[in-house]
Structure formats: C-alpha cells, structure tokens
VOBA-374725 format. One line per 3 residues: for each residue x, y, z of C-alpha. Coordinates in steps of 0.001 Angstrom, whole numbers, plus 500000, padded with zeros to 6 digits. Example, Ala and Ser with C-alpha at 12.3 -4.5 7.8 and 13.67 -1.06 7.14 Angstrom:
<rs>
512300,495500,507800 | 513670,498940,507140 $
</rs>
This chain:
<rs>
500000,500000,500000 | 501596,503442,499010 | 502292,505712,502130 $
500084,509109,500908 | 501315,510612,504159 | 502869,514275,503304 $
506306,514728,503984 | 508105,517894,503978 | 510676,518414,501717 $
513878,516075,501288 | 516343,518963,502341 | 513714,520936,504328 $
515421,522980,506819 | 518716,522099,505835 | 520951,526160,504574 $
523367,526323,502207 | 525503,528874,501654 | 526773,529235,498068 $
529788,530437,497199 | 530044,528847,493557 | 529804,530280,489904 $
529582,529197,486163 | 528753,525637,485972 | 529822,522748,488465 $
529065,524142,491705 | 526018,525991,491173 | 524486,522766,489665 $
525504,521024,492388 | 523854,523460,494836 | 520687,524134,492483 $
519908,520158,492818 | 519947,520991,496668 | 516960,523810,495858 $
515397,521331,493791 | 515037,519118,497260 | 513875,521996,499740 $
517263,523381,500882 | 517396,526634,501428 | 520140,527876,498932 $
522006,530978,499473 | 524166,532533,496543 | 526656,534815,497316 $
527652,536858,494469 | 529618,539885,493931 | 528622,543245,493073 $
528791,542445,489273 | 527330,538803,490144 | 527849,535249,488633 $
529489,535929,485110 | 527142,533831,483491 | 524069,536009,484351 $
525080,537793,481367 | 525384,534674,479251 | 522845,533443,476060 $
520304,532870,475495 | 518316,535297,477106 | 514291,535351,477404 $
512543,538583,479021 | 516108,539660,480013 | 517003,536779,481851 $
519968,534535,481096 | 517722,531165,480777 | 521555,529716,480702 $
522163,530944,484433 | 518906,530213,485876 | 519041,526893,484380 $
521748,526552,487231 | 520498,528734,489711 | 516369,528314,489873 $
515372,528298,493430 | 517932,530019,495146 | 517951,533400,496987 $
520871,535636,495592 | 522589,537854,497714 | 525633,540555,497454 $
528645,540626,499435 | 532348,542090,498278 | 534343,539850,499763 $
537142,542547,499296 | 535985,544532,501804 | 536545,543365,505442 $
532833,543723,506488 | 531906,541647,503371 | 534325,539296,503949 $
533154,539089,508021 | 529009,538907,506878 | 530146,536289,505152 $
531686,534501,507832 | 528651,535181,510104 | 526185,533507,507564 $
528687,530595,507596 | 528525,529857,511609 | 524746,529387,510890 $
524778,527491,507785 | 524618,523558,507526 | 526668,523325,503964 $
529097,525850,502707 | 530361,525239,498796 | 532671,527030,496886 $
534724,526245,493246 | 537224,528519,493548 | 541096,527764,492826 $
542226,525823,495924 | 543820,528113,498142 | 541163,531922,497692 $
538716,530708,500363 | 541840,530645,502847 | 543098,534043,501976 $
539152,535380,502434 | 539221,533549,506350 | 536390,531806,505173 $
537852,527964,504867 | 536830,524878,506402 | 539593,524959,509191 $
538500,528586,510385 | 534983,528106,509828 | 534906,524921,511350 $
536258,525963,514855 | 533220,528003,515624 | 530867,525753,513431 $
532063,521870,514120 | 528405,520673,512294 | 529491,522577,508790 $
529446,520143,505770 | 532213,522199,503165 | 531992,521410,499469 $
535448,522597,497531 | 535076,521865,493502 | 538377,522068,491799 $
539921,521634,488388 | 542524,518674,489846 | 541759,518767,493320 $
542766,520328,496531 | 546195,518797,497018 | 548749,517653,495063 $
551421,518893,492690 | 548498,520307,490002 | 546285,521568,492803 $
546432,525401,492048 | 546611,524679,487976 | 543380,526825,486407 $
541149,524650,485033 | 538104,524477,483089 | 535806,521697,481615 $
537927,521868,478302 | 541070,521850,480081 | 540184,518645,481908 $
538448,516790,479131 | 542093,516921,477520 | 543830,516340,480322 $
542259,513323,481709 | 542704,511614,478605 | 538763,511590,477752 $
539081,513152,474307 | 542536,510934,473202 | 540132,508026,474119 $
536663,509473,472239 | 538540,510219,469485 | 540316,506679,468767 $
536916,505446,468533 | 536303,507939,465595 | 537412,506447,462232 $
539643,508584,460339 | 539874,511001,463002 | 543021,512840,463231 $
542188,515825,466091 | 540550,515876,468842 | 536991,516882,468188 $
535238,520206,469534 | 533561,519944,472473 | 531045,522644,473806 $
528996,520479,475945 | 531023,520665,479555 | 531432,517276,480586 $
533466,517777,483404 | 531065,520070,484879 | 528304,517950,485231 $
529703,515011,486807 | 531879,517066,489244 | 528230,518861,490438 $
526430,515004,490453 | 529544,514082,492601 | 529528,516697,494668 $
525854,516810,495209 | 526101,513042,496807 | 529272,513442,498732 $
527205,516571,500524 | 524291,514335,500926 | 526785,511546,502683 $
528614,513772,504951 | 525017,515539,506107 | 523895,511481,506387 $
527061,510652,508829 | 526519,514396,510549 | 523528,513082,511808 $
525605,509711,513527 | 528668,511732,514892 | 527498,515560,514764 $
530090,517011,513305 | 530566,517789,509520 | 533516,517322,507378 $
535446,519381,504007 | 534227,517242,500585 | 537120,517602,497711 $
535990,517245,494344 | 538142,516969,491494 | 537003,517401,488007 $
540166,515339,486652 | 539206,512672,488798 | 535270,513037,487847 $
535927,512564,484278 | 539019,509649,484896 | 536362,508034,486581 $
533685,507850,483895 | 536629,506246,481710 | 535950,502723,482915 $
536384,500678,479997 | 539294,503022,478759 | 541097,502759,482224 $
541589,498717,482040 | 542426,499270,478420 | 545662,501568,479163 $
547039,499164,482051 | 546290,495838,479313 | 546099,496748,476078 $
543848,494224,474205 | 544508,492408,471131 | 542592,494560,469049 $
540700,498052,469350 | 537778,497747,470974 | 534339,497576,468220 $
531879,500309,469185 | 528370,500554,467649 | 528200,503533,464953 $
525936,505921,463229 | 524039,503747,460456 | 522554,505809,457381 $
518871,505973,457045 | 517374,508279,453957 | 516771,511066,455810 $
520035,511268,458610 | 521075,508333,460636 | 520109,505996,463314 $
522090,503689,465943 | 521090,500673,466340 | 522853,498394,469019 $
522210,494602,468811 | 524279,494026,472125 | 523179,490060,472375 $
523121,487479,470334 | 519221,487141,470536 | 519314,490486,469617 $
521133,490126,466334 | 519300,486970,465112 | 515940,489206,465371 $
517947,491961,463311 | 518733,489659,460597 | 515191,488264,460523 $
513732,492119,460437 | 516173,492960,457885 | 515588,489962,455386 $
518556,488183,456232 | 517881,485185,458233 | 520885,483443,456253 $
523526,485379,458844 | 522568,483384,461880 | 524164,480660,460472 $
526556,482909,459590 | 530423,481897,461252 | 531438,485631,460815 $
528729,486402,463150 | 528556,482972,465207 | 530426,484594,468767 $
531499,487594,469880 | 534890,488015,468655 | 533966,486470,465263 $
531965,489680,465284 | 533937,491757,466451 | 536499,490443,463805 $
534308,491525,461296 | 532910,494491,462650 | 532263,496481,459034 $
531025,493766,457787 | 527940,493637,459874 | 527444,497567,459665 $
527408,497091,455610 | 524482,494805,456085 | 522282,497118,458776 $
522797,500092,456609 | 522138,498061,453457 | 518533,498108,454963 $
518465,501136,457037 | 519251,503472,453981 | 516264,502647,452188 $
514250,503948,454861 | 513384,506788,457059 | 514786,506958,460307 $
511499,506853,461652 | 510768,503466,460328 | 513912,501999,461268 $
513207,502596,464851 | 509887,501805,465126 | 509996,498374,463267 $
513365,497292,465101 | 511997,498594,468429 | 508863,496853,467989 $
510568,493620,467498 | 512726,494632,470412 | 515964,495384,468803 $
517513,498871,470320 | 517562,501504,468100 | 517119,505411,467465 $
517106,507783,465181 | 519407,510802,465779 | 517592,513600,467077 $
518182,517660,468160 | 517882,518372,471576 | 514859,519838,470888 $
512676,516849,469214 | 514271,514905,472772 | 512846,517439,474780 $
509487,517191,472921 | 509198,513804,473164 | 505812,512159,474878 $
508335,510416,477149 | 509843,512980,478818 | 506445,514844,479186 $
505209,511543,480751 | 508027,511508,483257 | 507876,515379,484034 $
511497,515631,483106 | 511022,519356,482595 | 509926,522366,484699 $
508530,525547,483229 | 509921,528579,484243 | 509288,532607,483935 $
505828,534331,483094 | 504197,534975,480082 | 506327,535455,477315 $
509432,534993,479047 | 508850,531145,479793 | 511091,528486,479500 $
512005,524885,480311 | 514904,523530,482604 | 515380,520070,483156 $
514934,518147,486457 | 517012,515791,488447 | 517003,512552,486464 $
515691,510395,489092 | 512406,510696,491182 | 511383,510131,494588 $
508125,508456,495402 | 507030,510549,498468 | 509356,513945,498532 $
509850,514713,494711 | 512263,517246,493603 | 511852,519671,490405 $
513029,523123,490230 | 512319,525496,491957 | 510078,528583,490286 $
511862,531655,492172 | 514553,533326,489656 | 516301,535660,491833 $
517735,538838,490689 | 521460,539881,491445 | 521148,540783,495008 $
517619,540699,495413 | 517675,538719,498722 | 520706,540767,500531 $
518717,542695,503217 | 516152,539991,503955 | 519099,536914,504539 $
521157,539639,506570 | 517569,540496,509034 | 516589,536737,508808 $
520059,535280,509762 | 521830,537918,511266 | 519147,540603,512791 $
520636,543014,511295 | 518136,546311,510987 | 517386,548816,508882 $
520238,551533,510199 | 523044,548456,509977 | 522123,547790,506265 $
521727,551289,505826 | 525214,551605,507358 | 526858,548698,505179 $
525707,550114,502097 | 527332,553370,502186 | 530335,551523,503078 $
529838,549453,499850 | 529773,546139,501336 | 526914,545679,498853 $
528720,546837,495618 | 529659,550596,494825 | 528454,552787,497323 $
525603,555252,496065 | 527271,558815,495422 $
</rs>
C-alpha cells in the first residue's frame, strides 16, 4: 500500500551557503533547491558571470537560471573586510558551505573549512576544483575543456572515431556535470554521517578525477592493452540522417537479421560469437545500413523497436525534449511568466514521496541581501543602511 502521508521536503530545513559560479558548483547546489534546501548565493557586486550569458528570454539569462532556479541571491564584496566578516557570520549558521574557487582563495578570504569549522564543528564544506585540493596540480586553472584533455577523455573518444586525426570540439562541459552530480552526493553523505557523529567534514571534488572516473572501459584498456581496438556501435545511414542501432546480444542480432531479410547470417560463422563479430565488425554495419538506407529513420526505429531490437534515430535536443516520454516523466519544469517562459530540466531520478523539480523563484542579482542579513543575522534597517554606504553591497551610492 503506498504511504500518501505528506512529507516535507527532502532537504527541508537544511541552509546552504553558496559560494560557487559558472557551471559545476552551482548545479551542484541548484539540485539541493530542487530538494527543499534553502540555497544561498553569494555573488559579487557584478554577480555570477554567466548572468550575462545566452540565450536570454525577458532579460534573463535562461543559461544561468538553468543553474540557479530556486535560490535566493545575495551581494557581498568579499574585498571589503565587512563583506568578507558577513560572510563569515552567515557561515557559523549554515549547515553546507560550497565554493569552486582555485584551491587556496577561500583561505586568503578567512572563510575555509579549518577557520569556519572551529566556531561551526556541524558545517558540511563542498570545495570543487579543476585537479583537486592537494597535490602537485592543485592550484593549475582549470576548466571543463582543460580537463576533458587532460584526463585523457578526448585521446580516448577520438580513437573510437574512424579517420579522426584531432581531437573533436567539444562545447557540451562534461566535466562540469559530473563534478556537480559528485559533489551533490558526497554533501548528501557527509550531512547522512553528521547526523551519527554531529560534526561535519570538508568534501574535495576533482574534476580530473570526475571525468578519469567515467573512463571505465578506457582505464583497464591503458594498464592491458587488448589484442585489438575495441568495436563500438556507429551511426548507420537511414534516407533522411542516421540511426544507431545496438544489437548488444546474440538474441538480439538473430531478430535483426530476421527484420532485415537476412535470416541466412545466423548461420553465419562471421557472426557465430562475439569476437567472430567483432572480427568483422564492418562487415555487419554494411548489412544494417544496406537496409536502414532505404528507409526513414522513423521506420527503422519503430519496426526494430517493435521487434525489440535497440535503436534510434538521431535527434536535436529539441525533438528529445518534445518527446511524449519525457512529458510523461515530468522531466522538465517551466519557468518565467508569460512570454518569458522556459524549460529547465529536472534531476534525472524521482522520489516516490518527497519529489524534487526546480524550483520557480529566479532571483535577481542581490535581490535577497537585506532579507538573509535580518533573517540570519538581525541586522536592521540603520546596519544595512550603514553597510551600504560603506559598499559592502557593491559601489556605494554617490
């Protein structure tokens, strides 16, 4: 019987005080708004760089809210000694602190885990870095680029490329992502053990390690080289683009050679085990696209799915996000009013009794600064007042 009992929210009560910009860390902390937490961003007068970033809808960066949804946005100058000491304050009260600056800045600003955590021993402390917070690469800048080329990610996408001579582009930020999904469930973990022991703990994430990680296959492959390269499913033609279709098992195959009018190959020794196939690899693609370019991509999936063969035509990420599927699932969120609406995407997975989707508030550069600083640090009207002029809050009015 399904408990209909209402819960609050997963992270209800739990503050976070974010320090983070551009990509990793500020997904990491949005996926915390998504679950109830009270998120605190802590920009600087001129705020998170990406604010500024396309696309824009009703003169909002859809880019930066897509990573920031749900979150109260405040200003602080952390080059200013009173900024840097409001900061600090928030800190003692909050329950997770993250930051992705080079290791090293939060130190110089007093506001690291060994200060903080004298006067707050509960604090859970996030640090996202390019390579980590020790070692002899710790204070090399890094972005997502950088670290896609120097874990060895794009050497190994590229050898599965035929022909392929350079490394391909890359705009889509790898890195990023799986340093914020890593970082989201180490926070989650130490908060979980905070509960046992009572104390919190400093998280390191590395994007270089993030992105090693994912490199499973490749990993093995570099400490015992096989035989021969590894065969990897490709791009088939259909008459209208292309479609991949992925026979993994041998089932699978002998229902592709019935679909495709060749029931002769299962008796086929070129096909009979896996490294006869593998051995001749171009061999079998010839044959699928022999029937796959005579029709549309359409077709192909829908009569190989239907006989339960993998397959999919190669789509934009905009027929994905219009597909029934992912309306079905409520993988997206609308946000903004009226004409300035848009979608975001959700967490990819789903709890059954305290669901998480983003969060509708999109909060302007600052817009939260007096009512955090009254709600966590009763401050009143003459302090902020005060603070102001001294341009704790960004250039001081003239």
């Amino acid at each position: 019987m399904t408990d209909t009992t209402p819960r609050a929210d997963a992270l209800a009560g739990i503050t976070v005080l974010d320090f983070t910009i551009v990509m990793s860390g500020p997904m990491a902390t949005r996926m915390m708004a998504d679950a109830g937490a009270d998120v605190i961003k802590v920009e600087p007068p001129e705020g998170d760089v990406v604010r500024q970033r396309p696309p824009q809808r009703g003169g909002i960066s859809t880019y930066y809210a897509s990573m920031n949804c749900g979150k109260r946005s405040i200003v602080l100058d952390l080059q200013t000694a009173e900024g840097r000491r409001l900061a600090r304050e928030l800190a003692l009260k909050a329950d997770v602190v993250a930051e992705n600056f080079r290791p090293g800045v939060m130190k110089r600003l007093g506001l690291d885990y060994e200060t903080l955590s004298k006067d707050n021993p509960r604090l859970v402390y996030a640090s996202i870095s390019g390579f980590g917070q020790t070692g002899p690469r710790a204070q090399t800048p890094a972005y997502a680029p950088v670290i896609h080329a120097a874990s060895g990610y794009e050497v190994a996408y590229n050898e599965y490329q035929r022909g392929a001579t350079r490394p391909a582009n890359n705009g889509i930020f790898i890195a990023d992502v799986l340093g914020a999904s890593h970082a989201f469930g180490a926070i989650q973990l130490a908060l979980f053990e905070r509960e046992r022991s009572g104390r919190g703990q400093a998280i390191d994430v590395s994007l270089m390690d993030s992105v090693l990680g994912m490199l499973i296959y490749e990993m093995q492959a570099a400490q015992f080289p096989p035989e021969r390269p590894r065969q990897v499913y490709e791009p088939v033609k259909a008459n209208d683009g292309y479609v991949m279709v992925a026979a993994v098992t041998q089932k699978n195959l002998e229902v592709l050679f019935d679909v495709i009018g060749r029931p002769d190959c299962k008796a086929d020794p070129r096909f009979a085990t896996v490294a006869t196939k593998e051995a001749n690899w171009p061999a079998l693609l010839e044959l699928i696209e022999g029937w796959t370019s005579q029709r549309s991509g359409a077709e192909c999936e829908a009569v190989l799915m239907r006989a339960g063969v993998p397959c999919s035509r190669y789509r934009t990420v905009g027929e994905a996000m219009a597909d029934p599927q992912i309306a079905a699932r409520g993988t997206m969120t609308e946000l903004g009013e009226g004409d300035g609406r848009f979608l975001v995407a959700n967490a990819p997975y789903q709890l059954s009794a305290t669901p998480t989707a983003a969060r509708g508030r999109l909060a302007g550069l600052g817009e939260h600064t007096d009512e955090v600083l009254r709600e966590k640090l009763a401050l009143g009207v003459g302090s902020l007042a005060e603070l102001r002029a001294q341009g704790v809050f960004g250039k001081a009015p003239s």
